[in-house]
C-alpha positions as CSV (number, residue, x, y, z in Angstrom):
1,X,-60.1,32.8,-28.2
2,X,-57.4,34.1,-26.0
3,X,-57.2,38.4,-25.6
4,X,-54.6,40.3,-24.0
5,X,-54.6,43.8,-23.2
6,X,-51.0,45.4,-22.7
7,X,-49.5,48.9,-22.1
8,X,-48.0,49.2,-25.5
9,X,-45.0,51.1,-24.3
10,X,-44.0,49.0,-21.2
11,X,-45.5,45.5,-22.1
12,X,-47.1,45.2,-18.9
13,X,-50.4,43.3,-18.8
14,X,-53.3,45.3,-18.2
15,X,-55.7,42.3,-18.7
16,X,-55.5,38.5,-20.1
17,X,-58.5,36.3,-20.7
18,X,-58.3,32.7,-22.1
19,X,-61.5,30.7,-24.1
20,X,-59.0,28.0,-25.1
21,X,-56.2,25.3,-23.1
22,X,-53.0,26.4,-23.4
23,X,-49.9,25.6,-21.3
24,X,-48.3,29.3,-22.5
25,X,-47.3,31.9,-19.4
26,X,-49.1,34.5,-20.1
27,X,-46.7,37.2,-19.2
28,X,-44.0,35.9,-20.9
29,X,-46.4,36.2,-24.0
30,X,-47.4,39.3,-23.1
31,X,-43.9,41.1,-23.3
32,X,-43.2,38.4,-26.5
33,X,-46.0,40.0,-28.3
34,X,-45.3,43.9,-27.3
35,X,-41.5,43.3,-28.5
36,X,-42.8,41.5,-31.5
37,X,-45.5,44.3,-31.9
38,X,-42.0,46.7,-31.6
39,X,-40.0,44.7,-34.3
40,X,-43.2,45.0,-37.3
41,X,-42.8,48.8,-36.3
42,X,-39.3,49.3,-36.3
43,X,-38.5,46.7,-39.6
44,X,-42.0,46.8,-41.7
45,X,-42.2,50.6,-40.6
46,X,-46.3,49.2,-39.4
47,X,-48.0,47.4,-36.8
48,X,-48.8,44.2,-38.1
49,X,-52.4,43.2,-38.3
50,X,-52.3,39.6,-38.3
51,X,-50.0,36.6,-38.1
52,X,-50.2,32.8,-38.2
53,X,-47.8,31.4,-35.1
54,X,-47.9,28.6,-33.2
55,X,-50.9,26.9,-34.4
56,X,-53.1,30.0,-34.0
57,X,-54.3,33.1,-35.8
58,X,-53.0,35.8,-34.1
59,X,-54.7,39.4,-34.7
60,X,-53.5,43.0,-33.4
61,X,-55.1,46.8,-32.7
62,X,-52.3,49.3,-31.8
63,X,-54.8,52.3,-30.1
64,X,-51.8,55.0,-30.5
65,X,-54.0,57.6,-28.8
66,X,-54.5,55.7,-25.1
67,X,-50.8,53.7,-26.0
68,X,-52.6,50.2,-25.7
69,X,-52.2,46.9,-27.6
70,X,-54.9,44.9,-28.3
71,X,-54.3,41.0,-29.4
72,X,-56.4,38.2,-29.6
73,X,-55.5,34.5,-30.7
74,X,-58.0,31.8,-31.9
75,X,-57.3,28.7,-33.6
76,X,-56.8,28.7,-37.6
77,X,-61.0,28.2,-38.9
78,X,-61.5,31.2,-37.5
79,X,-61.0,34.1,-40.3
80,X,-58.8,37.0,-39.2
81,X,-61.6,39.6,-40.2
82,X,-64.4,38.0,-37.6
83,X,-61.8,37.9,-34.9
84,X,-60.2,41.7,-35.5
85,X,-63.9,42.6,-35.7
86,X,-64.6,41.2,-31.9
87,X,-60.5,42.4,-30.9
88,X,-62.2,45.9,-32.3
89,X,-65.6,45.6,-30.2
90,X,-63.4,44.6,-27.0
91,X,-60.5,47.0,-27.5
92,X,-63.8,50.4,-28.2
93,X,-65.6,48.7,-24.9
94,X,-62.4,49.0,-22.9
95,X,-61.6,52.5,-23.7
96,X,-65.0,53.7,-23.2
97,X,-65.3,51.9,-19.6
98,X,-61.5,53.4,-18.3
99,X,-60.9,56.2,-20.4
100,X,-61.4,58.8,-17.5
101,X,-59.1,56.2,-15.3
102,X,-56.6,57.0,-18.1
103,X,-56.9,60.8,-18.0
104,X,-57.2,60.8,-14.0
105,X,-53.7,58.8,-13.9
106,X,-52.5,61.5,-16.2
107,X,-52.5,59.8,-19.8
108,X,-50.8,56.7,-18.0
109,X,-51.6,53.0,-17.7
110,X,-49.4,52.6,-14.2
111,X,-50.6,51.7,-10.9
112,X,-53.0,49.5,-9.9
113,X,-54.2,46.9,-12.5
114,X,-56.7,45.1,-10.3
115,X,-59.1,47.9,-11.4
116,X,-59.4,46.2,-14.9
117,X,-60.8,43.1,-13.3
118,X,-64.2,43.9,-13.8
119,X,-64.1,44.2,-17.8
120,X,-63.3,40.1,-17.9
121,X,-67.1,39.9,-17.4
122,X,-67.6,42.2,-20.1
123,X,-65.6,39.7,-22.8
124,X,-67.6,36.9,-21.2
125,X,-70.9,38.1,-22.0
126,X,-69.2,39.0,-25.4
127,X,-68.1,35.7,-25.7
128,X,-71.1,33.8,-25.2
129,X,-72.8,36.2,-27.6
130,X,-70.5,35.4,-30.1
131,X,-71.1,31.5,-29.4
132,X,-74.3,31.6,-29.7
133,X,-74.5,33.4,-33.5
134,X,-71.5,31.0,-34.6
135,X,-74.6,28.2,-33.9
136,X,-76.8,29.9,-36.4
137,X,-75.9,29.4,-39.9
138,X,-78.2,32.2,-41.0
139,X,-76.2,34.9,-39.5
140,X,-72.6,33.4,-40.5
141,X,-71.8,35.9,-43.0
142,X,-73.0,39.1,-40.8
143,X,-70.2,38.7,-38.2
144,X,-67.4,38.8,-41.5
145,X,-69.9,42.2,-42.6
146,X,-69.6,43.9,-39.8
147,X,-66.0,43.0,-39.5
148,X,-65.2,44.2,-43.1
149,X,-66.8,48.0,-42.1
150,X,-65.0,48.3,-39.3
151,X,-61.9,47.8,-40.6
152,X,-62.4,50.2,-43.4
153,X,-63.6,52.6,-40.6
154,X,-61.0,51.9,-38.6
155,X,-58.5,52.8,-41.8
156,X,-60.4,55.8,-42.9
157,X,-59.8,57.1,-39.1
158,X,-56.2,57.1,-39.5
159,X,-56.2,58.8,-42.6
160,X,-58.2,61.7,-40.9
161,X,-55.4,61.5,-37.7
162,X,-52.5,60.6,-40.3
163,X,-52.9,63.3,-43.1
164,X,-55.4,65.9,-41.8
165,X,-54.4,69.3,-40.8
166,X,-55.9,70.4,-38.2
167,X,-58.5,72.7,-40.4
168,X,-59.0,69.5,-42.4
169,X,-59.5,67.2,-39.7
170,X,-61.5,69.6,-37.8
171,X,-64.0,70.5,-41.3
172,X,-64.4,66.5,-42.2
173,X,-65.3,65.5,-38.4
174,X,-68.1,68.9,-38.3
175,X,-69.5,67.5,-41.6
176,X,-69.9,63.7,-40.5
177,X,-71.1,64.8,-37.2
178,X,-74.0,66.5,-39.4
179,X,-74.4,63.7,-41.6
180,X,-74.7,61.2,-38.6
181,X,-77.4,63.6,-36.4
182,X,-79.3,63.0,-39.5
183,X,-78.6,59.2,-40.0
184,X,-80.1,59.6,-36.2
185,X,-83.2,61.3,-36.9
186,X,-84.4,58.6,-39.7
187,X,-87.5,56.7,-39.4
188,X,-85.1,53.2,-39.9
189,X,-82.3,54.6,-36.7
190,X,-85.8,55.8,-34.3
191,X,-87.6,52.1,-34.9
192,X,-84.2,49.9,-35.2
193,X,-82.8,48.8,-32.2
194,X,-79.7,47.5,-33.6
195,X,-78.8,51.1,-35.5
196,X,-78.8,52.5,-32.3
197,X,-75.7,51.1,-31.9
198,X,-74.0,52.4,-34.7
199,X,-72.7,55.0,-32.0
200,X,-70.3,58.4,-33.5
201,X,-68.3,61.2,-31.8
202,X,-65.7,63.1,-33.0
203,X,-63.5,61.8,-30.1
204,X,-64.3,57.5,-30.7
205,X,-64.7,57.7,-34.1
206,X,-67.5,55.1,-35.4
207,X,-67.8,52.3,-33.3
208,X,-70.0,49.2,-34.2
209,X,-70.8,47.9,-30.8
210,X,-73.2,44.9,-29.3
211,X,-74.9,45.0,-32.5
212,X,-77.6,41.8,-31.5
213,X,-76.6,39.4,-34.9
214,X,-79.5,37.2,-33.8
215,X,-82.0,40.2,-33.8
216,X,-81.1,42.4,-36.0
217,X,-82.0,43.2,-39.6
218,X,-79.3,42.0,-41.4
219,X,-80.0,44.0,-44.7
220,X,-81.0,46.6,-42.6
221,X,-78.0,47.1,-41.1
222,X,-76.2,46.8,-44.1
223,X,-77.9,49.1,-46.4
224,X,-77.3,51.9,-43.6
225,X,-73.4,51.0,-43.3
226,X,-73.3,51.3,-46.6
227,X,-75.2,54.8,-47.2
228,X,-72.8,56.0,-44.0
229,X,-69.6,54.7,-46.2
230,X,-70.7,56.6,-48.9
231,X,-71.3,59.7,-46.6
232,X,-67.8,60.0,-45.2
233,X,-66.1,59.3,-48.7
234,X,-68.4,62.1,-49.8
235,X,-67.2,64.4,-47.5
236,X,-63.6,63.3,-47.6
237,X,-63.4,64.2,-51.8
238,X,-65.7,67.4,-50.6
239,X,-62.8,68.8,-48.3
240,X,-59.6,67.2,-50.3
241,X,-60.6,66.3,-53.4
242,X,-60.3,63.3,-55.5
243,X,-56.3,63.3,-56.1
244,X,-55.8,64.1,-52.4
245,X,-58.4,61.1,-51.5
246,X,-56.8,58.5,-53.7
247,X,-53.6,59.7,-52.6
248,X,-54.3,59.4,-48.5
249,X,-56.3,55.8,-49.0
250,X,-53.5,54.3,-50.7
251,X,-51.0,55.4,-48.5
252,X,-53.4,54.2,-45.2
253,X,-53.9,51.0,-47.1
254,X,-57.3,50.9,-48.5
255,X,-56.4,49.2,-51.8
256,X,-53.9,47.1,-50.5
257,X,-56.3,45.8,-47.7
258,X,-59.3,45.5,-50.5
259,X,-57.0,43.8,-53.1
260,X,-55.5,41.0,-50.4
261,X,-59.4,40.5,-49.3
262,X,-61.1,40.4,-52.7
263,X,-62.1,36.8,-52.0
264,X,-63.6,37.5,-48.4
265,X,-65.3,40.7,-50.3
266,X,-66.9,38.6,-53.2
267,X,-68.3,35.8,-51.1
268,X,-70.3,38.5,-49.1
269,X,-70.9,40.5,-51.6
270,X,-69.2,43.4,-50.6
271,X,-66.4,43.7,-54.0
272,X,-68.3,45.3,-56.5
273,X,-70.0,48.1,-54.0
274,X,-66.4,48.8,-52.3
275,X,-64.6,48.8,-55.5
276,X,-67.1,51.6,-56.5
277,X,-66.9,53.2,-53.2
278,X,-63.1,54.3,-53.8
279,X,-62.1,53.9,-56.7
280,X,-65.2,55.9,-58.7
281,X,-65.5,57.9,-55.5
């Protein structure tokens, strides 16, 4: 696995971590893959979120909001959903760890890089994490889970920044704020360790971070993403309504990102309750 973390308006490299051998210069890749990342935005109108070049699997994470890009490469077994699902634990760690560093440099990534340094040993203990449940073929399917909810999380969060006024955006985050202080007060979330990191605010979003896939309940943790998913499409059709709902997740890419995964979805057993989830609503 190789990640790079780049300012996504200048190209400059914020961080770069390599898993695998490669001859490539990493800052000429790193201003290849912010000009690329500026071509899918400027011709396909969209960031694209992932790409088979140069032998490897190659999988983005525009973060608008702190203007970052977030890539990681790894070679072609691994599935683009497992990987975006680790870019996506990286790229929530980072932000959380330098956010005020952002803020204090006045919503700006210049300056002194070297203060990024430390994080590399956060992607190392992720790493090694990750080794170990890719040993275990008991918990091979959980990773590609996980990886499937945050995706969908991650799209349902743009529709709330995309198409929300600000009286809608502002109603839908007060009513999953609710919903999740309850989520919090269950018997399952007080004795679980690993629902404890099923972590909310209105500012992150839903982040599903250092989640232990060795540990953890595996149908645990699944029947409570699922009861969550079902919360926030609740509230969305609550607010909007249906029209509007089926309206904003197909111009987000909700269908189009479940119809081009329906063979990921079946294999884990995911198709039939997502397929319910939006389209029956």
């Amino acid at each position: 696995m190789i990640i790079w973390i780049l300012d996504a308006e200048s190209g400059v490299k914020l961080l770069y971590k390599s898993f695998l051998k490669t001859d490539a210069d990493e800052d000429i890749v790193s201003g290849f893959l912010t000009a690329f990342h500026h071509f899918s935005m400027v011709e396909f109108k969209e960031s694209l979120d992932s790409i088979e070049m140069g032998g490897l699997r190659w999988v983005y994470i525009l973060e608008e909001k702190f203007k970052l890009l977030f890539v990681a490469a790894d070679t072609k077994h691994i599935k683009t959903e497992p990987l975006l699902g680790r870019l996506n634990v990286i790229r929530n760690s980072f932000i959380k760890k330098y956010e005020s560093a952002w803020e204090k440099k006045g919503h700006s990534w210049d300056g002194n890089i070297n203060i990024f340094l430390p994080f590399l040993n956060e992607i190392e203990d992720y790493y090694e994490q990750w080794g170990e449940v890719e040993d275990l073929a008991k918990v091979a399917d959980f990773f590609d889970i996980l990886g499937v909810f945050q995706k969908i999380l991650i799209i349902l969060r743009n529709v709330v920044d995309n198409k929300m006024y600000t009286k809608s955006k502002t109603s839908i985050l007060n009513k999953i704020e609710v919903m999740y202080n309850n989520f919090v007060n269950q018997d399952d979330f007080q004795n679980t360790p690993a629902l404890k990191n099923i972590a909310f605010s209105k500012e992150s979003w839903f982040n599903l971070i250092d989640i232990n896939l060795i540990k953890s309940d595996k149908d645990l943790v699944i029947k409570n993403l699922r009861s969550i998913l079902f919360g926030i499409i609740k509230i969305f059709k609550e607010v909007k309504g249906k029209n509007a709902c089926f309206k904003y997740f197909s111009e987000e890419g909700i269908y189009r990102y479940l119809y081009n995964n329906m063979k990921l979805l079946k294999d884990l057993k995911l198709d039939m309750f997502l397929l319910e989830a939006f389209l029956l609503l």
